[in-house]
N, C-alpha and C positions, 0 to 999 in steps of 0.2 A: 616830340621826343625821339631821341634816336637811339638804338639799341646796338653802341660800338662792342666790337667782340675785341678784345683785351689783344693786344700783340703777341702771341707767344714767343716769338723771338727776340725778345726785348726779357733778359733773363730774369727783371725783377718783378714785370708782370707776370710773369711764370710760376715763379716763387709764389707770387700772393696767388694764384688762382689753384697751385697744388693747395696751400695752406686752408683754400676756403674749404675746398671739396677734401679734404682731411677730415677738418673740423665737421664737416655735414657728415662724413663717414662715422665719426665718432660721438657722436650722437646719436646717429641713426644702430649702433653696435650698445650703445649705452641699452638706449628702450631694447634692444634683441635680449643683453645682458637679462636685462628686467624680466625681460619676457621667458626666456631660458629659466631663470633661475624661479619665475612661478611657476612654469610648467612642471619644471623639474618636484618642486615640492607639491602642487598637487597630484603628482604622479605620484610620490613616494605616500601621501596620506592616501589613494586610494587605493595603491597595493597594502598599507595595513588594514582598511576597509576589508579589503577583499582578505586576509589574512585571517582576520577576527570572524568573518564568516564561514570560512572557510573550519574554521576549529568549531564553531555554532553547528555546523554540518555534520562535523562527524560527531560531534557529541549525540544530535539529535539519530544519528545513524547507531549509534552507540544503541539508546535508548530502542529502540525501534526492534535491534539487532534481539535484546535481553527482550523484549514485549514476545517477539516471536520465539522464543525457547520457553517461556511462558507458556504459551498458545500451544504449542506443541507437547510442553508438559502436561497441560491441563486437558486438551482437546484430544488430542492423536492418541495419545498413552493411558488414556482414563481407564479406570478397572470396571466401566460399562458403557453400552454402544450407544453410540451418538449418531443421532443421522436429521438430515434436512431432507424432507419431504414436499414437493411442490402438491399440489391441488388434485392431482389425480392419483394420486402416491408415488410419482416417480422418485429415486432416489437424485438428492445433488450431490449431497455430501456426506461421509459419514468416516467414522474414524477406524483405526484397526482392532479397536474390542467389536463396534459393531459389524466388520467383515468376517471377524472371526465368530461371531453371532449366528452368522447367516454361513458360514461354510466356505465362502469362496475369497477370490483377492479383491482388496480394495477397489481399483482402477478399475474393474470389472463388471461391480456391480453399480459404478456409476450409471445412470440413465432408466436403471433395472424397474421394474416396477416392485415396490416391497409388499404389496397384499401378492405377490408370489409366491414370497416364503412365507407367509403365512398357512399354518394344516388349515384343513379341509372343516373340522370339527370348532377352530377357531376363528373361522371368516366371517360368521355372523356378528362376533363382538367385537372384530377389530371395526367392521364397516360401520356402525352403530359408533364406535369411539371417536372412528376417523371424524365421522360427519359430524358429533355432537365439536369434537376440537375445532371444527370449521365454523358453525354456526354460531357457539356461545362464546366463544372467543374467552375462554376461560380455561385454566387448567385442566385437562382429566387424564384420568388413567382405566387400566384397564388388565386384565393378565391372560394371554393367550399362548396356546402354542406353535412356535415357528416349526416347521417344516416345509418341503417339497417332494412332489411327485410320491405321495404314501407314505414319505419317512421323514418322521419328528424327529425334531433337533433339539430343542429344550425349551423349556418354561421361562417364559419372559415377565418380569411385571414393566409396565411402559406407561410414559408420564411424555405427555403433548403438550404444546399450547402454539398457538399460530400467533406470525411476525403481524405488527401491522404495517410495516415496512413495504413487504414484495410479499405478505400472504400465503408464506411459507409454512408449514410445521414444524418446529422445534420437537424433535423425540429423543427419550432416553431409554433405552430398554437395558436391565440386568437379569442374569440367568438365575434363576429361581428354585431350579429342578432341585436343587439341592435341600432346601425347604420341606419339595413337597413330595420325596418318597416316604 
């Protein structure tokens, strides 16, 4: 077999070998066509993909948004103080009734130990409550009063119970004094 190469100067062999490589061109631009116009729509279906999640996101951000005005209604503003107590009574967390409980600024008394503010007259019942909230892992309460350095602050009645999560103390304390002059 012999593999003749077309004359190109022979104008009609010219003709026919522009018309093959044409024809292979346009062919070859057909399947691009094809190929184009699927890419094209699966780009356009995953930009609405991404559209529809996109609205999924902020709705969930929505939601999220309104949980934490919530949290903050319920927790931050409560009309009694709220605090998370780790194992040794340090303070984690507590809100602005329970700063205002205790006398100082929030951010402040983070890390604080809270049998601190506890008076001198009320350590034996708070230590006694602490430990039973540790051990029985049950509800209790107890009513002492907060102070520091000799000077009472007010009558608490306070209600514990430990996470079994991270082994925290959940406390509620409300000022009481009012009660019991």
């Amino acid at each position: 077999m012999q593999n003749e190469e077309p004359d190109l100067t022979d104008p009609r062999a010219l003709r026919q070998k522009a018309e093959e490589q044409l024809k292979a061109k346009q062919k070859k631009a057909v399947f691009e066509d094809i190929d184009a116009s699927r890419l094209v729509h699966e780009l356009q279906v995953h930009q609405i993909e991404l559209e529809m999640q996109n609205e999924e996101l902020r709705r969930a951000y929505d939601t999220a948004e309104t949980a934490l005005k919530k949290y903050t209604m319920l927790y931050d503003l409560a009309p009694m103080g709220y605090f998370t107590l780790d194992g040794n009574g340090s303070i984690c967390e507590l809100n602005f009734t329970g700063a205002d409980l205790l006398g100082d600024k929030r951010f402040k008394l983070i890390n604080s130990n809270f049998k601190l503010f506890i008076s001198e007259d009320s350590r034996g019942i708070f230590n006694d409550f602490f430990n039973k909230v540790f051990t029985s892992h049950a509800k209790e309460s107890c009513e002492v009063t907060l102070g520091y350095d000799s000077k009472p602050l007010c009558q608490v009645y306070m209600e514990g119970i430990v996470t079994d999560d991270d082994r925290q103390c959940l406390l509620s304390a409300i000022d009481i004094s009012a009660f019991k002059t």
